[in-house]
C-alpha positions as CSV (number, residue, x, y, z in Angstrom):
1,X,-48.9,36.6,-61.4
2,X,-51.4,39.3,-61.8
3,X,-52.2,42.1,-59.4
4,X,-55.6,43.5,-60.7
5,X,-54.6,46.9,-58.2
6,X,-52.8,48.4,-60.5
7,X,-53.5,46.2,-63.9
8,X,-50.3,44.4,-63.9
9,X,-49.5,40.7,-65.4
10,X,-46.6,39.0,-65.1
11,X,-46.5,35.5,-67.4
12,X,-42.9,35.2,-65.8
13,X,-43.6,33.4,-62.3
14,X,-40.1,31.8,-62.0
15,X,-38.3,35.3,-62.3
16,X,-40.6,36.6,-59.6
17,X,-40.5,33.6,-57.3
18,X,-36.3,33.9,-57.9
19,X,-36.7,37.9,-56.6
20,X,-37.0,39.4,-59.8
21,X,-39.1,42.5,-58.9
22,X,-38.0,44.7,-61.0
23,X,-41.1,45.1,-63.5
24,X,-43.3,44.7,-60.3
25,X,-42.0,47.6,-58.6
26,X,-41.7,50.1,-61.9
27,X,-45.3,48.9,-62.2
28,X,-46.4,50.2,-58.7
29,X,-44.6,53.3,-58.9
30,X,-46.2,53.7,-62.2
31,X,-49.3,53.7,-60.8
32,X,-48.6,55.7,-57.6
33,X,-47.5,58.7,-59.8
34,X,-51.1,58.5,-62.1
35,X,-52.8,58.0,-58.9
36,X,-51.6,61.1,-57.7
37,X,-51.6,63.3,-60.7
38,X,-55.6,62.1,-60.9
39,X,-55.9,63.5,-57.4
40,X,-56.4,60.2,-56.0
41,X,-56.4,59.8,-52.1
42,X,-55.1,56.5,-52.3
């Protein structure tokens, strides 16, 4: 699973199918914080 917004992979589709969303999450808050600390208006 790949979500080119914020230039995350995931080679781990049955833990994300079975709700694992852990890395998926960390990964969007990861790039909410650098959006904003570049000034980014989202």
């Amino acid at each position: 699973m790949t979500d080119h917004r914020i230039n995350y992979t995931s080679h781990d589709l049955a833990a994300v199918l079975n709700g694992d969303l852990s890395k998926l999450i960390e990964a969007f808050q990861l790039a909410s914080v650098e959006e904003q600390l570049s000034g980014g208006n989202g």
